[in-house]
ZAVEXGU-793477 format. One record per residue: residue in one letter; x, y, z of N, C-alpha, C, O in turn. Coordinates in steps of 0.1 Angstrom, whole numbers. Layout:
residues N
[a, [X, Y, Z], [X, Y, Z], [X, Y, Z], [X, Y, Z]]
...
***
This chain:
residues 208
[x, [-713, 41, -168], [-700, 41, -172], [-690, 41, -160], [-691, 48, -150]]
[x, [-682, 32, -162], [-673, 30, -146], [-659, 37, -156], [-655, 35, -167]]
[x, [-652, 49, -140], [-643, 57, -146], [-631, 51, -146], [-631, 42, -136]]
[x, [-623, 51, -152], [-608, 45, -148], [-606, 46, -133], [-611, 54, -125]]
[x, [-595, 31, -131], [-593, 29, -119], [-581, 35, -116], [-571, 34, -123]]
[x, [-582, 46, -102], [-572, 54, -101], [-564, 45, -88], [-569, 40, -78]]
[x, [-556, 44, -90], [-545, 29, -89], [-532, 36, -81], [-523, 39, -89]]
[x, [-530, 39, -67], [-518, 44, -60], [-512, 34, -64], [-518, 23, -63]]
[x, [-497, 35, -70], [-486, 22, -75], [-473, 31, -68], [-462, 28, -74]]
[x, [-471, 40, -60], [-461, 48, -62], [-446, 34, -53], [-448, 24, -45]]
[x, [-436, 39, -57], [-427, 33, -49], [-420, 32, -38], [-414, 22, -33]]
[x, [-420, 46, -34], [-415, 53, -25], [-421, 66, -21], [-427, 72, -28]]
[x, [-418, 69, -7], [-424, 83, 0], [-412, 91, 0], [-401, 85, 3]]
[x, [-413, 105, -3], [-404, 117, -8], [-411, 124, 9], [-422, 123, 13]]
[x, [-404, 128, 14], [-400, 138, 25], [-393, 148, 19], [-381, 148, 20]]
[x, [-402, 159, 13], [-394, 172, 7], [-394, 183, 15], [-405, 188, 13]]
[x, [-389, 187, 21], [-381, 202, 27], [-379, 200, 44], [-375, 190, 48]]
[x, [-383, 209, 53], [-382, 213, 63], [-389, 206, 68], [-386, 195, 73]]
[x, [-402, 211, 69], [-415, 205, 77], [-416, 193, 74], [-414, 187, 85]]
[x, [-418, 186, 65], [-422, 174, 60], [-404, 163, 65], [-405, 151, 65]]
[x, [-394, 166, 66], [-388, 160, 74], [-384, 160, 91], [-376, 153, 97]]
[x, [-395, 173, 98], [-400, 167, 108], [-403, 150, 118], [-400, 145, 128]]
[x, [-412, 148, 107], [-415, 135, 106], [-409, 124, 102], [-415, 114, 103]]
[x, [-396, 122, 96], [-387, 112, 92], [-385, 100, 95], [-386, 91, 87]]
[x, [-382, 100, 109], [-378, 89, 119], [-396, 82, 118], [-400, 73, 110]]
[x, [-404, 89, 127], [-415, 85, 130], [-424, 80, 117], [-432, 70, 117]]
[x, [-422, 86, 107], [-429, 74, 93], [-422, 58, 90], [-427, 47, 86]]
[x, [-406, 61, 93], [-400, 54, 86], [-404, 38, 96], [-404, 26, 92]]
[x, [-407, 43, 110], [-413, 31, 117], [-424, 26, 112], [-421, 14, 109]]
[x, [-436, 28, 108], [-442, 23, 102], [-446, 20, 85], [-457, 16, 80]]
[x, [-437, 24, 78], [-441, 28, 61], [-433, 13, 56], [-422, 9, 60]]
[x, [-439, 7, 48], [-433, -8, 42], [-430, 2, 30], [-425, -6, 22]]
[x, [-430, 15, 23], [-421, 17, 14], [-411, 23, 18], [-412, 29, 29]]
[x, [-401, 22, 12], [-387, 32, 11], [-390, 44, 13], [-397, 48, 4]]
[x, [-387, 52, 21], [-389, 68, 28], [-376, 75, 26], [-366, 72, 33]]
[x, [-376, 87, 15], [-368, 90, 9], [-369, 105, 16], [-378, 109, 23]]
[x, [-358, 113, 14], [-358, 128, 19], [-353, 137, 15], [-341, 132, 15]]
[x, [-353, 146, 12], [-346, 159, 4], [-349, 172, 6], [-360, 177, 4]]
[x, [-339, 177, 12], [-340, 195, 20], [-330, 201, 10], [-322, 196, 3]]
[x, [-331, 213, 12], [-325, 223, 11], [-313, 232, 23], [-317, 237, 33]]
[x, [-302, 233, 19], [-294, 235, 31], [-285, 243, 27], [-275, 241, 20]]
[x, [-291, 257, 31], [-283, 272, 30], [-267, 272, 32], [-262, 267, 42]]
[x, [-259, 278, 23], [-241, 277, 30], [-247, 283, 40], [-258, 287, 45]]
[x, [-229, 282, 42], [-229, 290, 56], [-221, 310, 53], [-212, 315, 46]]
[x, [-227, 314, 57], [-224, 330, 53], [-206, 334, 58], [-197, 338, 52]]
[x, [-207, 331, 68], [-192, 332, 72], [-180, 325, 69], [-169, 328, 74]]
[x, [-183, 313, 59], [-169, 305, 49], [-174, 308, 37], [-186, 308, 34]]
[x, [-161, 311, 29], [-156, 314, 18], [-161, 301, 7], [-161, 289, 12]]
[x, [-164, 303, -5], [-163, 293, -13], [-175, 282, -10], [-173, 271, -15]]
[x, [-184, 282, -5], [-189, 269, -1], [-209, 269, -5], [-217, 276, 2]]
[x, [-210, 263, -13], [-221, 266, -20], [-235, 263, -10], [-234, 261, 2]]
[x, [-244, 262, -15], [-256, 259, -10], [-257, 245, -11], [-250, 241, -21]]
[x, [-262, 237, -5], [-265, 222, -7], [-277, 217, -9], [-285, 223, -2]]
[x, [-281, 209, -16], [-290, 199, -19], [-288, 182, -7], [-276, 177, -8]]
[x, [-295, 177, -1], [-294, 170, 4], [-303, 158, 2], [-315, 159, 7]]
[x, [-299, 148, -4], [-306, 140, -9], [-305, 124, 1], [-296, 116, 2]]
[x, [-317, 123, 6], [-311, 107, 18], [-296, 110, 26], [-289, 101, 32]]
[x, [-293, 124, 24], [-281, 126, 36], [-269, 128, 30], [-258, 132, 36]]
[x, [-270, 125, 14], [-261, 129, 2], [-260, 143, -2], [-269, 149, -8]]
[x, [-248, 148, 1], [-248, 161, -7], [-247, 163, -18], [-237, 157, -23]]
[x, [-258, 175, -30], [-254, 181, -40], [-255, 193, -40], [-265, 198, -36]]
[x, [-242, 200, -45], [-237, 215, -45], [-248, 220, -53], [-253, 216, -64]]
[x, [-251, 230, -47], [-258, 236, -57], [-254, 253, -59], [-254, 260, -48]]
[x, [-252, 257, -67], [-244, 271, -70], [-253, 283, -75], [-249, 294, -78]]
[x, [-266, 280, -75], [-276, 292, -78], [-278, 296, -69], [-273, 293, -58]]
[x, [-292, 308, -71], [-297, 314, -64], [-307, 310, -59], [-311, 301, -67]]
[x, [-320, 312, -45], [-325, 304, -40], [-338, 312, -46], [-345, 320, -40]]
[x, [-338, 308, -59], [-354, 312, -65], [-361, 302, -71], [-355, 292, -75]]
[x, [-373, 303, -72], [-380, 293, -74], [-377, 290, -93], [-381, 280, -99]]
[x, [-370, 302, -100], [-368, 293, -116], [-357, 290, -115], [-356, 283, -125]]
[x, [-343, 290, -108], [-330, 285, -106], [-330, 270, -95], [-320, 263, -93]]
[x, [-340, 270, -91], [-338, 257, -82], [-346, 250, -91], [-340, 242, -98]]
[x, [-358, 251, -94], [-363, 241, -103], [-354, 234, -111], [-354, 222, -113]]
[x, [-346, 245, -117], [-337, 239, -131], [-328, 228, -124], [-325, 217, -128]]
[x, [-326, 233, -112], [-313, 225, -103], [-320, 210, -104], [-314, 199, -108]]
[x, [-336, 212, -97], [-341, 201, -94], [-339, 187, -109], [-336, 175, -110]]
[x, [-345, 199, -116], [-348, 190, -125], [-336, 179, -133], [-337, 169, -140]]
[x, [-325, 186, -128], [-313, 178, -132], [-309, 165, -125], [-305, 155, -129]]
[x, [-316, 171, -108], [-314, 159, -102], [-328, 148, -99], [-326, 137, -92]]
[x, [-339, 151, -103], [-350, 143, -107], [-345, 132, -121], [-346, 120, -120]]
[x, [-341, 139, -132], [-338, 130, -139], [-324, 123, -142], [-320, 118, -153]]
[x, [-316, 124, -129], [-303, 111, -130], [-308, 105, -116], [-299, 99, -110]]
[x, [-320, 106, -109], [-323, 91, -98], [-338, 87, -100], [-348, 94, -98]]
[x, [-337, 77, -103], [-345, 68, -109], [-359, 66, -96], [-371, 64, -98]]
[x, [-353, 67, -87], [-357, 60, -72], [-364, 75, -70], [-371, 75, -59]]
[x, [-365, 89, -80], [-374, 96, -72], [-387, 100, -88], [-391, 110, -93]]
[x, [-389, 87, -91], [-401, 84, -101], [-410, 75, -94], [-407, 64, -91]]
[x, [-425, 82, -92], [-433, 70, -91], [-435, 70, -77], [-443, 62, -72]]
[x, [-429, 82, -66], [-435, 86, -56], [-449, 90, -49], [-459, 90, -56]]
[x, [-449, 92, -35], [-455, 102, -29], [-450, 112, -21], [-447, 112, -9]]
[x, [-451, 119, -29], [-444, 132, -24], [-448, 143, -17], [-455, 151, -22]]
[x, [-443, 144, -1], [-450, 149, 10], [-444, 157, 15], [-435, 154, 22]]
[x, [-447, 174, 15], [-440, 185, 19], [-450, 196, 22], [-461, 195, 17]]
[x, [-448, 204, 27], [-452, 221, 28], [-450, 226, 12], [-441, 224, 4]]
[x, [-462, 231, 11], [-462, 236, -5], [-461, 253, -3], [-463, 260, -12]]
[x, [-456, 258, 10], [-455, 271, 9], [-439, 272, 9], [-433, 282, 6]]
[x, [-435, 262, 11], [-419, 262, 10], [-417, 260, -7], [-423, 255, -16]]
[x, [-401, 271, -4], [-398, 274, -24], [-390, 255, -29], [-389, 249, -39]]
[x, [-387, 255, -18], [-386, 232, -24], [-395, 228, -28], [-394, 223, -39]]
[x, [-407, 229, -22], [-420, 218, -27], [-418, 226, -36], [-408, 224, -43]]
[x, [-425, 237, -38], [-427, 245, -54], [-416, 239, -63], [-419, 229, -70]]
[x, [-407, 244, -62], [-396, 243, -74], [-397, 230, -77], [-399, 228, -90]]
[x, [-398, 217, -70], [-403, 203, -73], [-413, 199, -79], [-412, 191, -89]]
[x, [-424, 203, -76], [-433, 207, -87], [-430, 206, -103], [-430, 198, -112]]
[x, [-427, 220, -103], [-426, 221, -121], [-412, 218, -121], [-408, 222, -132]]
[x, [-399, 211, -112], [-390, 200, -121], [-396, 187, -125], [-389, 180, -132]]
[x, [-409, 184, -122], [-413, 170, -122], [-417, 172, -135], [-411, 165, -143]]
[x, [-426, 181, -139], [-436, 182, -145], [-431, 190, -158], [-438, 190, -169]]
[x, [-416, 197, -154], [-412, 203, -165], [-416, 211, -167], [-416, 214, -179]]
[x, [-422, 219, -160], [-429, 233, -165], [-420, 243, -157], [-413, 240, -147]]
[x, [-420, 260, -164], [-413, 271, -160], [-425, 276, -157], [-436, 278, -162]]
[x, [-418, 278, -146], [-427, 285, -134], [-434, 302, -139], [-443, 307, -133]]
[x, [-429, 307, -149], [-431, 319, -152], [-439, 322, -161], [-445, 333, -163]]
[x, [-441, 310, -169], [-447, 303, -181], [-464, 292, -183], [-470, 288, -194]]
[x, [-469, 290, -169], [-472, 283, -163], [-487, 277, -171], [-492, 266, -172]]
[x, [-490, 289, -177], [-498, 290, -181], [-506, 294, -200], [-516, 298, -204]]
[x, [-489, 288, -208], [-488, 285, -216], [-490, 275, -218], [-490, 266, -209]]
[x, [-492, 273, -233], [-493, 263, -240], [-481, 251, -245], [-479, 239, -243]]
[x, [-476, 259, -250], [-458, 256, -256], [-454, 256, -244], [-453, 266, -238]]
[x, [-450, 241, -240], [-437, 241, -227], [-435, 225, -234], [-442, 219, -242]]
[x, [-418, 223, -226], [-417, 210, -228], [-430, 200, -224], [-440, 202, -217]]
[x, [-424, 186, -234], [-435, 176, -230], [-429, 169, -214], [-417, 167, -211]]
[x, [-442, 165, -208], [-436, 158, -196], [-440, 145, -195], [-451, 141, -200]]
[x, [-429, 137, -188], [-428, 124, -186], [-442, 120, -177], [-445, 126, -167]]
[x, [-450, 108, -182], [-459, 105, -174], [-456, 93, -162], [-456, 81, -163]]
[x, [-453, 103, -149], [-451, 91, -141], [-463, 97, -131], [-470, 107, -131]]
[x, [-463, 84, -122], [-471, 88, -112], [-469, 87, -100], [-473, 79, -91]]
[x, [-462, 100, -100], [-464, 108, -87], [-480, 109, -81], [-490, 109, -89]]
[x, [-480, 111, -66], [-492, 116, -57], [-485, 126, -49], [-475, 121, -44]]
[x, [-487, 142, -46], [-486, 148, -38], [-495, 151, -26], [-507, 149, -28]]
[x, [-491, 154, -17], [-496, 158, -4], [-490, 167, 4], [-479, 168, 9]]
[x, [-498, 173, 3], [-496, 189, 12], [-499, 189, 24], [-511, 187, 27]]
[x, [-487, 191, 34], [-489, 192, 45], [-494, 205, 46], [-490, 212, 36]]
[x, [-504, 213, 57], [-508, 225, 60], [-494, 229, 67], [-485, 225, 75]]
[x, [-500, 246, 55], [-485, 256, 64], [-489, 262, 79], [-500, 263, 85]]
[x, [-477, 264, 82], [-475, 263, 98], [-479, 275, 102], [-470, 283, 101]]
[x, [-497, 282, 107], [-499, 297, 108], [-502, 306, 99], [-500, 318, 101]]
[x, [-507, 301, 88], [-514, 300, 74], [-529, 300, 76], [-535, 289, 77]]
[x, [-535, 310, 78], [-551, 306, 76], [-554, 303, 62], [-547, 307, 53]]
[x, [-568, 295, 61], [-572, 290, 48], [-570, 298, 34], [-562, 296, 25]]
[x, [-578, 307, 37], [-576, 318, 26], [-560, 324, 17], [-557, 324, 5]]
[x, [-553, 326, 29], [-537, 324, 21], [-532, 312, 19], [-525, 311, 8]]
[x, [-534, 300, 26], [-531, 284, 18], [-533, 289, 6], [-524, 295, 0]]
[x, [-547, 287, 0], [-556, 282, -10], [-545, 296, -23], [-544, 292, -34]]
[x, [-541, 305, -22], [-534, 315, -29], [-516, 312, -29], [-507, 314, -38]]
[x, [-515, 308, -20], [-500, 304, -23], [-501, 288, -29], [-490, 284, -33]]
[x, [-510, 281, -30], [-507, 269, -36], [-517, 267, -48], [-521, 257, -53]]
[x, [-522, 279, -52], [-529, 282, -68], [-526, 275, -78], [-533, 266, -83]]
[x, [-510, 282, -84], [-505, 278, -91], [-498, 264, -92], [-492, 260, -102]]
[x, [-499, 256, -77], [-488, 246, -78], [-504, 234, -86], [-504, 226, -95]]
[x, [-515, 241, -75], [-529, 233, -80], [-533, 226, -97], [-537, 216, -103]]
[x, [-525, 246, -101], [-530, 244, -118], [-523, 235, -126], [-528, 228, -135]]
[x, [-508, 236, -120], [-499, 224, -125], [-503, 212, -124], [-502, 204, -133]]
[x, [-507, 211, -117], [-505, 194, -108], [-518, 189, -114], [-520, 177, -115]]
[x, [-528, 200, -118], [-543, 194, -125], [-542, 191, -142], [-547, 183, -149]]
[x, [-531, 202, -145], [-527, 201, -157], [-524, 191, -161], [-529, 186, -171]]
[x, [-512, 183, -151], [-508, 169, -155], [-516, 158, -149], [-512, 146, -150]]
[x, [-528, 163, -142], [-535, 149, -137], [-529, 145, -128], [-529, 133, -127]]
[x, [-522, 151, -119], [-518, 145, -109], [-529, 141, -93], [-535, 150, -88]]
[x, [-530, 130, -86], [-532, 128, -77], [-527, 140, -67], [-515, 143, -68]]
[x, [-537, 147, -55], [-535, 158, -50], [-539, 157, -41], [-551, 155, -43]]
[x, [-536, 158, -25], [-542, 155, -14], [-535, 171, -5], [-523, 175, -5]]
[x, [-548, 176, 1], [-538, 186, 16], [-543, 178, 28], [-554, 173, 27]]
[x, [-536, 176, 38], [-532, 169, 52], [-534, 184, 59], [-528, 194, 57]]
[x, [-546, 182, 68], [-551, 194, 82], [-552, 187, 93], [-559, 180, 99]]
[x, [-540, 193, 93], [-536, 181, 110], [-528, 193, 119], [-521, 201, 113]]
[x, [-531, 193, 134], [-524, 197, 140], [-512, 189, 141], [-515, 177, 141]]
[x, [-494, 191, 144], [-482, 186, 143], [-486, 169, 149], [-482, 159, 143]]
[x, [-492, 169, 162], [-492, 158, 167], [-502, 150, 162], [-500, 139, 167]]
[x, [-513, 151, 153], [-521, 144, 143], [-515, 133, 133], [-517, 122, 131]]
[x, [-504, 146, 126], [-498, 142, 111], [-493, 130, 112], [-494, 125, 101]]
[x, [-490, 124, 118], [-487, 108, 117], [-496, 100, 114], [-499, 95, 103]]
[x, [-502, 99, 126], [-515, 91, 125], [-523, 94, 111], [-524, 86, 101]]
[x, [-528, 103, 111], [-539, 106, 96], [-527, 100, 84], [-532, 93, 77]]
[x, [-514, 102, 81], [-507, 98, 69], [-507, 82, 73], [-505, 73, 65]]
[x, [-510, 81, 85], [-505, 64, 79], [-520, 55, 76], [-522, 44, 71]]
[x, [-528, 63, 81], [-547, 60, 75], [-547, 60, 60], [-552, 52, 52]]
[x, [-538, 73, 57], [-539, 77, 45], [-533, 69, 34], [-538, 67, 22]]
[x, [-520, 64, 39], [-512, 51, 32], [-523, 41, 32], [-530, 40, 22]]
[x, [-525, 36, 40], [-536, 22, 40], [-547, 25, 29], [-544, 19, 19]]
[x, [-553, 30, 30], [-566, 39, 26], [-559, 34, 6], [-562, 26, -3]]
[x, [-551, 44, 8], [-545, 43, -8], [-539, 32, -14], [-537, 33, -26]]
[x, [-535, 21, -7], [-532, 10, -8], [-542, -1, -12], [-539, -11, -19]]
[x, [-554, 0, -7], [-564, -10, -11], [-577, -2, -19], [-589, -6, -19]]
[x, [-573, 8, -24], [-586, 18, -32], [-583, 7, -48], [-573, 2, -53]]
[x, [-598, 7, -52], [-601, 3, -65], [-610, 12, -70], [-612, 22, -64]]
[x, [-614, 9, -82], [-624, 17, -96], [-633, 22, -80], [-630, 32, -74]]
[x, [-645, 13, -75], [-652, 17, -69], [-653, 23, -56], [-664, 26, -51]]
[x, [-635, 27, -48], [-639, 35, -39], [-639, 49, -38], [-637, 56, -47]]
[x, [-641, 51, -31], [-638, 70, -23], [-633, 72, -15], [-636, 68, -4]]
[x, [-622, 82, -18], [-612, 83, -6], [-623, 93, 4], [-632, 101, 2]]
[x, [-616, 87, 17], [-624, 89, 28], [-615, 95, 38], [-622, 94, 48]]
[x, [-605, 99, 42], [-596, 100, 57], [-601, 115, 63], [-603, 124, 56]]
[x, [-602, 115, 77], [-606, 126, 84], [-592, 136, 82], [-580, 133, 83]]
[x, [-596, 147, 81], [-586, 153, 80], [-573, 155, 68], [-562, 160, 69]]
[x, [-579, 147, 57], [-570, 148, 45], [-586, 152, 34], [-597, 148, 35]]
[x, [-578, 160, 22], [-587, 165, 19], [-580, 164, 3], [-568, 163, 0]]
[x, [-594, 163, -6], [-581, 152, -21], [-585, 165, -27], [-596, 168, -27]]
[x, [-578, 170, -30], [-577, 186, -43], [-576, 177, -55], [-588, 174, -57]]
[x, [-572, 173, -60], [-569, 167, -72], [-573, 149, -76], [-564, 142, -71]]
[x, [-582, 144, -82], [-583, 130, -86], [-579, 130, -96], [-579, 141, -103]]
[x, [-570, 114, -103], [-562, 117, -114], [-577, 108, -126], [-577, 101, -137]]
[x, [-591, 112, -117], [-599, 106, -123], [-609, 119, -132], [-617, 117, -141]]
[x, [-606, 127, -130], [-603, 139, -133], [-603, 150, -145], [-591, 150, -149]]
[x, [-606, 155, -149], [-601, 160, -163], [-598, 175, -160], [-604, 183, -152]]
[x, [-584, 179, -170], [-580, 191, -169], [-589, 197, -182], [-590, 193, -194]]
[x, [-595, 210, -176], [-601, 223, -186], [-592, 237, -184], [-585, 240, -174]]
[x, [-593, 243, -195], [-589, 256, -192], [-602, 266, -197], [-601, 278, -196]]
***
């Protein structure tokens, strides 16, 4: 029995938070997709009136909550579905950062508190691929617990799932193997890159 062909179609590369915009400049030299980016950007404590920001490709949106992972999701999720251009990604960040998280279940429409319910909204099937950059002085053991829950999501919806173990000066090189690599995969191959590691095939089946 040959399994469905798991088919990278994504449109664009998502640069979400801090770490993973590190790298900006240096992808955007070699990536033939559109290299998109979005941080999070604290006011400032000492002016009056001036909210927290969302920064989207260098665009600001206000954002007026609190910096928790069920108040930003909600934020996200508003702004996931009025840009068209962040459907159909690869979406590349630190999953120990509260951005990747909250991006997560805006995508996928899940409440983070709930996670593991049945009854949640239905979600849009697009296809996203995530990749986790390794956190910065994280040994394995706490990775694998801070990114549990993002795992159970992301298996839930069948998502394509890769972590990147790269020392800082690696991460280039191995992501752009890793673009190639996913670009010419059919029914019959196996992902292969030294140093990237697939958590999640959307070939796959979710159990509970």
């Amino acid at each position: 029995m040959i399994l469905p062909m798991e088919k990278f179609t994504f449109d664009s590369i998502l640069l979400l938070g801090n770490h993973a915009n590190l790298y900006l400049a240096e992808i955007k030299t070699f990536s033939e997709l559109p290299v998109q980016s979005l941080i999070f950007k604290k006011k400032n404590p000492f002016l009056e009136n001036t909210p927290h920001q969302l920064l989207l490709d260098g665009v600001s949106i206000d954002y007026n909550g609190n910096y928790t992972l069920n108040e930003l999701s909600f934020a996200l999720s508003v702004v996931v579905n009025h840009n068209k251009k962040l459907k159909n990604t690869l979406v590349v960040g630190d999953p120990s950062e509260l951005l990747y998280q909250a991006y997560v279940f805006a995508q996928t429409n899940q409440n983070p508190h709930f996670i593991r319910e049945e009854a949640q909204f239905f979600s849009e099937q697009i296809n996203d691929t995530y990749a986790f950059l390794y956190p910065v002085g994280m040994v394995a053991q706490d990775v694998r617990k801070e990114i549990s829950q993002l795992v159970y999501v992301l298996k839930k919806f069948n998502k394509s799932t890769f972590l990147i173990r790269a020392h800082k000066s690696d991460v280039i090189a191995i992501l752009q193997k890793m673009l190639n690599q996913l670009g010419v995969m059919n029914e019959f191959s196996k992902f292969s890159v030294k140093g990237v590691e697939q958590l999640i095939s959307r070939q796959e089946h979710f159990s509970t």
